[in-house]
C-alpha positions in Angstrom: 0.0 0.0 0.0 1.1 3.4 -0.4 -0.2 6.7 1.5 0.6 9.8 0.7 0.7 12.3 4.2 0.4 15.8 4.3 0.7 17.7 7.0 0.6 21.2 8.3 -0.7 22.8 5.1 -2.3 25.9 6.8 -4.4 27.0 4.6 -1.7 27.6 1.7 -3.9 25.8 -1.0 -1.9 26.5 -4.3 0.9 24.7 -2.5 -1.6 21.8 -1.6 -2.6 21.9 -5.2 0.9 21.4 -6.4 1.6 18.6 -4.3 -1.7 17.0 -5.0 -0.4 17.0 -8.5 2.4 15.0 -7.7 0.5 12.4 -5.9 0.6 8.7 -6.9 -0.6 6.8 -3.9 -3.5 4.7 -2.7 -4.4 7.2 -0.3 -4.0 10.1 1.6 -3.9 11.5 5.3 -4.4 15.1 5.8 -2.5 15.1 9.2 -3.1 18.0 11.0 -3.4 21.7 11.3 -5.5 22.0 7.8 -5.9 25.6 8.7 -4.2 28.7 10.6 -3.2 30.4 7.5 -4.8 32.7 4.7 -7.2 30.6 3.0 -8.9 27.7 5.3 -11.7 27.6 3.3 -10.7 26.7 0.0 -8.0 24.6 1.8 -10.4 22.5 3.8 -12.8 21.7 0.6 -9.9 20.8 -1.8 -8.5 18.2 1.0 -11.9 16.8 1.3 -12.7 16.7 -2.2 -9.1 14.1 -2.7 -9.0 12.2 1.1 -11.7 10.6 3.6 -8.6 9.9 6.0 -8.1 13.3 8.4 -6.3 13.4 11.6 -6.5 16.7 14.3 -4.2 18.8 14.9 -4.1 21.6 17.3 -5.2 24.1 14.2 -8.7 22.0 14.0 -9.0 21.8 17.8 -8.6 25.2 18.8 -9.8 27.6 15.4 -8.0 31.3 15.4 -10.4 33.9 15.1 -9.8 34.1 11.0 -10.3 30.1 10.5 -13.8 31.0 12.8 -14.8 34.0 10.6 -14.2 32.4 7.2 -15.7 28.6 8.2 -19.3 27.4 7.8 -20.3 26.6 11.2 -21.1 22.7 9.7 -16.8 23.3 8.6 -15.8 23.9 12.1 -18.0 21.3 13.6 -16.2 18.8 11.0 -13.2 19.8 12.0 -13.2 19.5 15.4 -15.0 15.7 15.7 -11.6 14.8 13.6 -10.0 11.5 15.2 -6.5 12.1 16.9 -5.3 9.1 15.3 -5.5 6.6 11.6 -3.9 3.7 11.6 -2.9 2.6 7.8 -1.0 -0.6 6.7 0.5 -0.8 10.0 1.7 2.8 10.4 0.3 5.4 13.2 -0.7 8.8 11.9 -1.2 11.9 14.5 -0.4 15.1 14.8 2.1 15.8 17.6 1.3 12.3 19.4 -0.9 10.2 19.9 -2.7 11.8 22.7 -1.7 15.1 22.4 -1.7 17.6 19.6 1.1 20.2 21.3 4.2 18.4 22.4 7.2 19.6 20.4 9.6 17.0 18.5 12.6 17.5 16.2 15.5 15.9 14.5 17.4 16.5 17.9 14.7 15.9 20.2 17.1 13.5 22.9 16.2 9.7 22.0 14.7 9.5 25.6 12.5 12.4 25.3 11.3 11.1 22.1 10.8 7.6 23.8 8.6 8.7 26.8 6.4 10.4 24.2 5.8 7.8 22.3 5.8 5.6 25.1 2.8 3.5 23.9 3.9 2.9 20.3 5.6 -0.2 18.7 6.6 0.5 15.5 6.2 3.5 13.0 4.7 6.8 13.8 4.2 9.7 11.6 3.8 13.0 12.5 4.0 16.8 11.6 3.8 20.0 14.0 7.2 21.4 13.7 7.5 21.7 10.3 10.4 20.2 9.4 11.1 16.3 8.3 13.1 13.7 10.1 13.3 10.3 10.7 14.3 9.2 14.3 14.6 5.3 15.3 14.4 4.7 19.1 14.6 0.2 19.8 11.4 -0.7 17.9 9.9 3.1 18.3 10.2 4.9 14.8 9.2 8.0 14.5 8.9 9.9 11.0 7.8 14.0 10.0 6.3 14.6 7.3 7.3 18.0 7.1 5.1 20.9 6.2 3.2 21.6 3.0 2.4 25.4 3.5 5.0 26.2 6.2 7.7 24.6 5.9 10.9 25.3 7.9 13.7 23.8 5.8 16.1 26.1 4.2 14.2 25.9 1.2 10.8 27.5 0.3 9.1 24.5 -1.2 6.4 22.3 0.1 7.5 19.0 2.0 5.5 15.8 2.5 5.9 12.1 2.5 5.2 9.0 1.2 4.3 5.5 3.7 5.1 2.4 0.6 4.2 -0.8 2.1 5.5 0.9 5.6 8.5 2.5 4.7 8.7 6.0 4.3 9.8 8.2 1.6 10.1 12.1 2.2 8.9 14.6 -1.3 9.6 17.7 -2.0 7.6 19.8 -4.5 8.7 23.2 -5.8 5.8 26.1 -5.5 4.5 29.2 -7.5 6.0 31.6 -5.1 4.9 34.6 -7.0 1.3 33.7 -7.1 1.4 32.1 -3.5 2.6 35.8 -2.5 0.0 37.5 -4.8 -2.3 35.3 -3.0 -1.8 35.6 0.7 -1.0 39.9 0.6 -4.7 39.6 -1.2 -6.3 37.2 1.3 -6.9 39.9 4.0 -5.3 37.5 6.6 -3.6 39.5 9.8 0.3 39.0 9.1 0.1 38.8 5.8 2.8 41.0 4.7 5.0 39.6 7.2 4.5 36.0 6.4 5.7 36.9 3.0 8.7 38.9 4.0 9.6 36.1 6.1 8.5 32.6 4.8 8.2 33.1 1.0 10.6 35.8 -0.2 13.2 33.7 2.0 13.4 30.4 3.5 12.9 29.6 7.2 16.3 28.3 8.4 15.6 24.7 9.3 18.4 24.7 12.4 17.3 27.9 13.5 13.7 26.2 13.9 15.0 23.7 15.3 16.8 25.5 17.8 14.4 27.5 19.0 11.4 24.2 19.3 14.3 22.8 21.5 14.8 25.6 23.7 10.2 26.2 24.4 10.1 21.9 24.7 
């Protein structure tokens, strides 16, 4: 089997669209934190018109004042039964963990941190949150991010995701329109706009400078 995961797209559809584009897989979990961006709307309705497998993420459980103002009350009601966890082909999907859409992990998250999280899983885990993609092994405990498809924070202004074949993952990479995604999000209305482009789109996030700083708030 293969699955396609995409997480934290935040509301950045023409950079869901382009990844969607790429996709070749049996199917598809949305993974979390769907909105908290520019354009939840559209977002939410292209993901649901491609995948019936969604998980929650903290986006989803706690809706920021644009996300409320934008959503069809039936939307946010959607949104917010949305499963913590989908299992696939052997492989866990959640947000942050299993239980808990909030706790911070990154590619140097210590090995017994990262254990005590995932205290209750034997095997493969994937996951999103921070934005960047690693794979971690700890004894049987594997634990995989997906990376970010409208935030990502990798030294590279792209849009990251993964692919699960028969268990095993893949990390992808697809290259966005950042001219129109900027057109987009200054005409969007959405509070931070300008800022978001200054800083995420016109250059790229430093991926060890995120990392740092998840480190130091964990």
């Amino acid at each position: 089997m293969k699955v396609a995961a995409l997480y934290d797209v935040h509301a950045m559809p023409w950079a869901l669209e382009a990844v969607l584009a790429e996709v070749d897989a049996d199917a598809i979990v949305f993974g979390g934190d769907l909105g908290g961006g520019p354009c939840p709307r559209e977002t939410l309705a292209l993901a649901r018109s491609v995948g019936v497998n969604f998980v929650r993420g903290n986006a989803e459980r706690d809706l920021d004042l644009w996300d409320r103002g934008l959503l069809e009350q039936d939307e946010a009601d959607w949104l917010a039964t949305l499963p913590m966890t989908v299992e696939l082909d052997g492989v866990l999907y959640c947000h942050a963990t299993p239980a808990d859409d909030l706790p911070l992990t990154t590619a140097i998250t210590p090995d017994a941190a990262l254990a005590a999280l995932f205290a209750d899983v034997d095997g493969t885990v994937v996951i999103g949150h921070t934005h960047h993609q690693f794979d971690r092994q700890v004894g049987n405990l594997r634990v995989v991010n997906a990376g970010s498809v409208g935030m990502a924070y990798e030294s590279d202004v792209a849009a990251f995701w993964l692919i699960v074949t028969d268990g095993q993952p893949s990390f992808r990479r697809t290259p966005i329109d950042v001219e129109r995604a900027a057109a987009e999000i200054l005409a969007s209305g959405w509070p931070g706009a300008e800022a978001f482009v200054d800083a995420n789109l016109r250059v790229a996030v430093d991926r060890d400078e995120a990392i740092r700083h998840f480190e130091s708030i964990r």
